[in-house]
N, C-alpha and C positions, 0 to 999 in steps of 0.2 A: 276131475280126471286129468290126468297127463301121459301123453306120450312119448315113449323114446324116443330117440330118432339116432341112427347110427351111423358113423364111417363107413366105408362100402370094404363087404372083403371077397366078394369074387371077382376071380383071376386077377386078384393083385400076389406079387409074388413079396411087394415089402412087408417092414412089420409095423408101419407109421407113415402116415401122411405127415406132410409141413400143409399149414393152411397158408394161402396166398390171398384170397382177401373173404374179409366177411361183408355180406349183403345184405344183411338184416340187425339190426342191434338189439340186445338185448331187452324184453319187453313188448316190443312190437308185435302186431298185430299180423297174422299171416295166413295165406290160401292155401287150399291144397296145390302142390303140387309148384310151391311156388320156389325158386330159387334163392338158397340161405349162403351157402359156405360153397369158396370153391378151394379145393383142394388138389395136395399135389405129389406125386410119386415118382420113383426115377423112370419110369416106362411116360407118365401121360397126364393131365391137369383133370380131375374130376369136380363136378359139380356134385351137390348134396342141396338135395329136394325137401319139402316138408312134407310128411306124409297126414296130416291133418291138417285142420284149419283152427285158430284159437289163438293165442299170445304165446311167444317165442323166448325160452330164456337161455341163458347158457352164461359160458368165461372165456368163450373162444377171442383170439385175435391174430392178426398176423405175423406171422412169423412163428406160432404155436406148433409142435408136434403134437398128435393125435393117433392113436393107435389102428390098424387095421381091425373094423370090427368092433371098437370102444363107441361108447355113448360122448355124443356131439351137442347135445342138446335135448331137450323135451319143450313140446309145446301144450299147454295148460287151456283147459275153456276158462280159465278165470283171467283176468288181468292181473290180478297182483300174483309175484313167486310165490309158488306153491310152500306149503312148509315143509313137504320131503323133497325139497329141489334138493339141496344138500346133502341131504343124507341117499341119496340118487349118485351127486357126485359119488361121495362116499365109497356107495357099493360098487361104485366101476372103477375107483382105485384102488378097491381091494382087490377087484377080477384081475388087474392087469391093464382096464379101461380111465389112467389117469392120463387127466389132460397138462401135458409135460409142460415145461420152457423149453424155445429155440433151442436146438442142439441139446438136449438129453437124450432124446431119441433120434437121432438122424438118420434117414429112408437112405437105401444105397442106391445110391445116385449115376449120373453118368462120368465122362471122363473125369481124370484128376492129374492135378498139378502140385507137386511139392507137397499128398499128404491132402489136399484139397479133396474137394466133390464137386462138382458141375451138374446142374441137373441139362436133360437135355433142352429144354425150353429158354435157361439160361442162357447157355451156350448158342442158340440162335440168336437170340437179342445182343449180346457181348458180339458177333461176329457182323450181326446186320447193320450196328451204330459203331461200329470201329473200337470199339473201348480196348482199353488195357487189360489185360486179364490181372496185371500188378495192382491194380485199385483195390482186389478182393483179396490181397495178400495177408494170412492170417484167420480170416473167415476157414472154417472148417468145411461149412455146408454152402453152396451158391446157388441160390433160389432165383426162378424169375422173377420174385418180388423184391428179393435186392438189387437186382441188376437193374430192375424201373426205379426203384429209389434213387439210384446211385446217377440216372440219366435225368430225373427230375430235380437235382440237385444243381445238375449241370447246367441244365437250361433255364430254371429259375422259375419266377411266374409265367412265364410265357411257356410252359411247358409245352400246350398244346398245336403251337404254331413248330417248337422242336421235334415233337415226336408225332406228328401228324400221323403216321403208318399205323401205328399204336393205339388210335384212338378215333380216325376219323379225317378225311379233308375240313380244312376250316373256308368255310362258304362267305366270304366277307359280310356285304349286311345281314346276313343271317344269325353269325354266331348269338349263342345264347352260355349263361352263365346257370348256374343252379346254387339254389342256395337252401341249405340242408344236407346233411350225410348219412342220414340214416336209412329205414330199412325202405320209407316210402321212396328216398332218393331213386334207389336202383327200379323201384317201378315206372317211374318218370322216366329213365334215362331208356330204358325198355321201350317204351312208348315212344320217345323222340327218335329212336334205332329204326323202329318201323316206319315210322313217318319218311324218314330221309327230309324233313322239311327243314331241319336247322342244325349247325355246328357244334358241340357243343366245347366250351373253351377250357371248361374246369369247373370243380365244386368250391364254396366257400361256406365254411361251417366254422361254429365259434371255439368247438372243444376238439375234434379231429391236429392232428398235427398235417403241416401243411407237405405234400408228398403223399398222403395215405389215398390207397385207390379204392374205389368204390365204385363197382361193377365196369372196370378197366377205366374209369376217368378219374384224375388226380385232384384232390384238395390243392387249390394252389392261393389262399388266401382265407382274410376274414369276411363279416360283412363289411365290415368299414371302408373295404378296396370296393364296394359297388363303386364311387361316385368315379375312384380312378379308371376303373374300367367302361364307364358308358363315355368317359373322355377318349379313353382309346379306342373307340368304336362301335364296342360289344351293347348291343339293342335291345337282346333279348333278355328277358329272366323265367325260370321257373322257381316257386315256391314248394319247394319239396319236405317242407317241415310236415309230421305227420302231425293227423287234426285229434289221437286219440290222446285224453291228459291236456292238451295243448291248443284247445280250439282257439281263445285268445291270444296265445302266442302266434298261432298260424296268420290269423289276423293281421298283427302287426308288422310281422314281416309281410305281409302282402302290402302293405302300406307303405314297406320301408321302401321298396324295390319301385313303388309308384313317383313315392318322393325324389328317388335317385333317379327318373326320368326315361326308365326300362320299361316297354312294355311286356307284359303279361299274357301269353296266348291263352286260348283252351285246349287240352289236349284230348281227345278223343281213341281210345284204344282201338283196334281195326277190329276187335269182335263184338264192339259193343254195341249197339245201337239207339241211335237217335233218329224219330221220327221227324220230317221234313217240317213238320209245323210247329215242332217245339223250337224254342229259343234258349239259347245261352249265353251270357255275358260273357267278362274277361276272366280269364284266370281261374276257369275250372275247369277239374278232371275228371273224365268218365274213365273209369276202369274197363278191366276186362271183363266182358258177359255180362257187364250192365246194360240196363231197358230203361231208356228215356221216353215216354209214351206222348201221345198225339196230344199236342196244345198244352204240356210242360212248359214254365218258365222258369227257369233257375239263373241266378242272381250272378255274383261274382263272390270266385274263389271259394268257391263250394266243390267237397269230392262227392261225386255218386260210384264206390268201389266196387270190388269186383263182386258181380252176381247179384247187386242190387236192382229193385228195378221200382220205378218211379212214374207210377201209373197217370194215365191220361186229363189231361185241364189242375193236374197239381203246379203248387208256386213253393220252390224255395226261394227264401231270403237270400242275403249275402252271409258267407261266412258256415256254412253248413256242410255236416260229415254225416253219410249216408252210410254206412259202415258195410262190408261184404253180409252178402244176403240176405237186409234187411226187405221189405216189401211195403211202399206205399201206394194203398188202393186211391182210385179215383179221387179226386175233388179233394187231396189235403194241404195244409196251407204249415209251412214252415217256417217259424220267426228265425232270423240272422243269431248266429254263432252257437245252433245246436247240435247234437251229437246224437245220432241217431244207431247205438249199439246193433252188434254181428247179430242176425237172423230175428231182429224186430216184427211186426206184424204191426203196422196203422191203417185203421179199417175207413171204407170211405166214409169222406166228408170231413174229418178229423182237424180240427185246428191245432198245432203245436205251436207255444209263443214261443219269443228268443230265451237264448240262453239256459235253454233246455237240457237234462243231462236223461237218457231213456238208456237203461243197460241192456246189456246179452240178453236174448231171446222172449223179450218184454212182449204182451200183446196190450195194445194202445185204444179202446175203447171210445173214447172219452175226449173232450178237448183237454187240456195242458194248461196251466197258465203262466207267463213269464216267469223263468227262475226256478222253474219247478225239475227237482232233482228225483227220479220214479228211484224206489226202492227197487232191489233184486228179486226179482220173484214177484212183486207185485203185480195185479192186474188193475188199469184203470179204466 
């Protein structure tokens, strides 16, 4: 099953958004109600919500036009693209719901200069950083996501020590680096916003081009710059590589970042909760509306996401993905670098060995032995 998910068209008076960044990448795993696309009109910046929970596909990127009203995307219970994703595209470019290039469709914007558009949002960052308005000379359309390119150019990697207003005061030993761009990043970055407990300097992702913003903080390098940046001060790291597909690659990035001399906090979402007698190591994330219950150990670099809940005198391993509203009851035991699929069921006592692969909506009977990948629909 897949659902739509659409551009917003009430009280918009355009006939097309410009997207200004995307928050979720293609594939990714996502909550209800969680934030994907922020978009942009000559009036105001909108955000674009998921209206289920399942795996997120789409062709969006920045600097796309999207129509008022046109299909944004569909999220799937399945993980892999549906096979009517396409033909989904399809029927929304036949309605008039195609997702354009830059400038086919351009939203009527605020003032204009020589034939120009300014949106209004631009137009306050061009005025707040002094800039030239002759830099955008020839640009048709002037987005706030060109005008932060055009400022993160300026200042280089250190962007975030330049545009500090933009992004956040940089708290000296505090700052932290993130490393990963995708959809889990901006949950992380989420998480450290509430907190108020660290800075954060910039993202560093391998495929991202460097300038691309991801939920308003900029890609300002690769991994390879960790080693020069804990030279330059920066302490902190998060691992924001998402664990679904990728449980050993999250791994190793946790490693890299250990090697590079960065510590690894745990981050704790403010709705989640953790009882007073559970323990956590370094380097993991509790989600939103997750339940850590009484006498919990969990390891390092393990996510318990959102809505999961991880019932009383259980042990994960190191290296473990508890996937959104999975349920493990009482006394279960989780080997290092497994995968714990969206609205699972492990009933008490259950031992699961490492490197386990358990899918969507699996009920767990049974111990597990190392290595053991459960079929779809299986019950064991």
């Amino acid at each position: 099953m897949a659902i739509e998910i659409f551009a917003p068209k009430d009280t918009v008076s355009d006939d097309s958004f410009v997207v200004v960044d995307v928050l979720v990448q293609s594939g990714q795993p996502v909550v209800l109600r969680q934030r994907l696309f922020v978009v942009e009109s000559s009036k105001a910046a909108v955000e674009i919500e998921s209206t289920a929970a399942g795996y997120l596909f789409h062709t969006l990127r920045a600097g796309a036009s999207v129509p008022v009203g046109g299909i944004v995307a569909i999220v799937s219970d399945e993980p892999e693209m549906p096979a009517n994703f396409a033909q989904s595209v399809a029927t929304g470019a036949a309605s008039g719901t195609e997702i354009a290039e830059f400038g086919d469709t351009a939203p009527a914007e605020g003032p204009t200069t020589a034939g120009q558009r300014f949106s209004r949002s631009a137009e306050a960052l061009i005025a707040g950083n002094g800039l030239d308005r002759g830099l955008f000379a020839g640009v048709p359309l002037v987005t706030k996501a060109l005008v932060e390119e055009v400022i993160r150019k300026q200042a280089g990697l250190s962007v975030q020590r330049a545009i500090g207003s933009l992004i956040g005061p940089v708290g000296g030993d505090r700052e932290m680096v993130i490393v990963g761009g995708g959809g889990h990043a901006g949950m992380c970055i989420d998480m450290l916003r509430q907190s108020d407990r660290f800075s954060i300097v910039g993202i560093l992702d391998r495929t991202l081009p460097v300038g691309t913003m991801v939920s308003g903080i900029p890609v300002v390098g690769r991994d390879v710059d960790l080693a020069r940046l804990r030279q330059e001060g920066v302490r902190y790291a998060i691992n924001a590589v998402g664990a679904v597909g990728n449980v050993k690659t999250r791994q190793r990035v946790f490693q890299m970042l250990l090697d590079a001399g960065l510590e690894v906090p745990t981050l704790v979402h403010r709705s989640a909760v953790v009882e007073p007698s559970a323990t956590l190591g370094d380097g993991n994330q509790i989600m939103a509306g997750a339940v850590v219950g009484s006498h919990v150990a969990v390891g390092r670099n393990c996510i318990v996401n959102s809505g999961a809940i991880v019932s009383h005198d259980s042990v994960l391993a190191d290296n473990v993905h508890i996937a959104p509203g999975a349920i493990l009851g009482g006394n279960v035991k989780v080997g290092s670098n497994t995968l714990i699929g969206m609205g699972v069921t492990v009933y008490l006592g259950v031992t699961i060995g490492a490197n386990v692969v358990i899918p969507n909506g699996t009920h767990i009977w049974s111990d597990l032995p190392d290595g053991t990948h459960v079929r779809q629909g299986a019950r064991s």
